[in-house]
N, C-alpha and C positions, 0 to 999 in steps of 0.2 A: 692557201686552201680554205682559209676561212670564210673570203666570199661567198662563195659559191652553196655554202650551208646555209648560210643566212639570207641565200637569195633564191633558192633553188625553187624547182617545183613544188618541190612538199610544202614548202612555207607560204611560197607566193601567194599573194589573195591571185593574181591573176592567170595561175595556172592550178587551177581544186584538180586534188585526185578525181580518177574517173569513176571508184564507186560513189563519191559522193554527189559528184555530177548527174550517176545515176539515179541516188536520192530525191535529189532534187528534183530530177526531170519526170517520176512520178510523182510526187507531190503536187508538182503543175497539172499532170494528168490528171489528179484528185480535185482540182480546182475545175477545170472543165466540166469535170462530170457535175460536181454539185450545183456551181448557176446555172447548168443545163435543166437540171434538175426543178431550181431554186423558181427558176425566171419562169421553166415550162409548167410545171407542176403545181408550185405554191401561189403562183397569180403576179409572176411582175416584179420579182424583188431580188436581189443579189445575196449569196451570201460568204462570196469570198471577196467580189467586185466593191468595193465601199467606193467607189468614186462613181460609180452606178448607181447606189443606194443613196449617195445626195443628191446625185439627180433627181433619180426616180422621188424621192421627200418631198423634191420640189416641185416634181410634176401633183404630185398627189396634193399635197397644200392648195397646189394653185386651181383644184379641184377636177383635173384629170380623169376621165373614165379609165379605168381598168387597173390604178395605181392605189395601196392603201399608203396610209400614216403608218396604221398600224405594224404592220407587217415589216417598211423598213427600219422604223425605230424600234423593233425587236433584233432584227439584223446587225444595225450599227450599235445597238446597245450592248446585244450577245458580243459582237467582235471588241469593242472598247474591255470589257470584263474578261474578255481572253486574253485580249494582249496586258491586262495587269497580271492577270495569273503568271500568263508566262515568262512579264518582267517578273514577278517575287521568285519563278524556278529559279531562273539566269544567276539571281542574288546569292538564292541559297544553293547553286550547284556551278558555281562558277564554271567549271569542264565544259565545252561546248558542245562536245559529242555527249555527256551526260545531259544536259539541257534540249535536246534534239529528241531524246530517248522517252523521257518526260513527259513533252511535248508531245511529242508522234504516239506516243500511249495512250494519252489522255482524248486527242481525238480520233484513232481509232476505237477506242468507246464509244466515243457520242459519235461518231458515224455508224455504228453498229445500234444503239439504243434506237438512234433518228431512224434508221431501216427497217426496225422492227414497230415502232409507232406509225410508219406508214404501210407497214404491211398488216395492221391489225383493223384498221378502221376503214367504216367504207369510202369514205370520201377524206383525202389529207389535204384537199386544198382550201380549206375553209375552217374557219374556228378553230378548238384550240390545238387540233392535228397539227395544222400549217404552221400556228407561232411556234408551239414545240420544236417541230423540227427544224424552222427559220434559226432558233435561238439555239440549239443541239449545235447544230451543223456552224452556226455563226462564234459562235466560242471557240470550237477546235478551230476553227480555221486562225480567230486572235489570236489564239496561244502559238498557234503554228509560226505565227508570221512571227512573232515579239521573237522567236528562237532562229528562224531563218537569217534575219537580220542579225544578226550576232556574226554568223560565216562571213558576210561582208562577200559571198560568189559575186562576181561584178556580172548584171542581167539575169540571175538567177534569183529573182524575187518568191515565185511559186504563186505568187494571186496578179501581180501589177504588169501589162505588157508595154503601158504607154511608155515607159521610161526604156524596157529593151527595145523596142523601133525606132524610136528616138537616135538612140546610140549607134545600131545597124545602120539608118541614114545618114547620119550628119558622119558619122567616125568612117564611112567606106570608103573607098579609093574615089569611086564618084565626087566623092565629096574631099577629096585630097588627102583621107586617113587610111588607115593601115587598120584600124577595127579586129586587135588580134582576139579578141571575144566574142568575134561573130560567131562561133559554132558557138557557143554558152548561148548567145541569145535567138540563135535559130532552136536551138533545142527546145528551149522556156515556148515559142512560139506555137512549133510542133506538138508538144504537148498539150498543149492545152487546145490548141486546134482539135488533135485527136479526144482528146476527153470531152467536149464539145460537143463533136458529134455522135459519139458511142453512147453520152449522158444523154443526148436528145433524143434520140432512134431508140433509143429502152421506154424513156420517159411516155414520147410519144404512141408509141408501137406498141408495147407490153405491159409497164405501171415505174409510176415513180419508186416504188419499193425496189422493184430490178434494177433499174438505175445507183439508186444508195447500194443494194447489197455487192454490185460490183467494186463500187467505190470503197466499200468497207473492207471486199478481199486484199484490194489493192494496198489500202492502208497499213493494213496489220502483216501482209508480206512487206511492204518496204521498211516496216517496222522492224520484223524478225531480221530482214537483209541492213538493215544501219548497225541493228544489234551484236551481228554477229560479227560485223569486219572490226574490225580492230583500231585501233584511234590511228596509227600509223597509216595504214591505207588508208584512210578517209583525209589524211591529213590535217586531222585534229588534234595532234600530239598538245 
């Protein structure tokens, strides 16, 4: 009887409880909305996408109309200083649901500050509105990701999709696998699809501030919902 404890659901990286799945799969939603946000509102720049922000670096260097320097090395610099932060939580709060708690605290703040710096000035896409919130919003998401990574959810990254599609094609039956993760990385997909467009149609439609303030409700309820379940149901014992 002792297998089956040491293999079961609760333990397995490859079956996460479903409140935590749930966590996750808003936090993706969180990601959507802000390069929605990031790319439409601030002028071209990622600030969960880092494999977009060296692009774009590049494009910009190579002297690209519509791409700053500035803007991405704010982005990749914010996210670098995030994910140290959230490696020194990790250290000093070994727990992983504690580390998660932390984390998802600290950037619902700076989503909520970021919200309110673009809802106070008249123009946020330019000068120092833009890096602020470039650097705000690119921090929580560092920190986010350094503690995501710690769960080890297999396709549940919360910012990175190329590695879930990757694994939905090569791992499906098409491709002679069994893929029992595909709901984990249709989910990751789905969310962020939806956050995407809900962040753009604000961004566009109404103001980037609407866009953040959404993102920031989102935040601090999945915050209060990670907080309140219990390590067991999360299966973070």
């Amino acid at each position: 009887m002792s297998e089956p404890s040491r293999h079961g659901p609760a333990s397995s990286p490859d079956a996460p409880r479903q409140p935590l799945v749930v966590s996750l799969a808003a936090l993706t939603l969180v990601s959507g909305f802000l390069d929605a946000v990031s790319f439409l509102g601030l002028g071209h720049v990622f600030v969960a996408n880092m494999t977009g922000n060296v692009v774009l670096l590049g494009f910009a260097l190579a002297g690209a109309a519509g791409f700053s320097t500035g803007a991405a090395l704010c982005a990749l610099g914010g996210f670098l200083v995030g994910g140290v932060v959230g490696g020194r939580i990790a250290r000093r709060m070994p727990p992983r649901r504690s580390v998660m708690i932390a984390t998802m605290t600290a950037e619902s703040a700076l989503t909520v500050v970021a919200a309110v710096v673009a809802a106070s000035v008249p123009a946020v896409g330019s000068g120092w509105p833009r890096y602020s919130v470039v650097t705000l919003l690119a921090l929580g998401v560092g920190a986010r990701n350094a503690a995501v990574r710690r769960l080890r959810v297999p396709d549940m990254t919360t910012t990175v999709l190329t590695t879930t599609l990757t694994d939905l094609s090569s791992q499906s039956s098409l491709a002679g696998g069994t893929n029992r993760n595909a709901h984990l990385g249709l989910t990751s997909v789905v969310s962020m699809f939806a956050g995407a467009i809900v962040g753009a149609a604000l961004t566009l439609h109404v103001h980037p501030a609407a866009a953040l303030g959404v993102a920031s409700v989102v935040m601090v309820a999945t915050t209060g919902f990670f907080l309140r379940e219990a390590p067991a149901r999360l299966g973070l014992t």
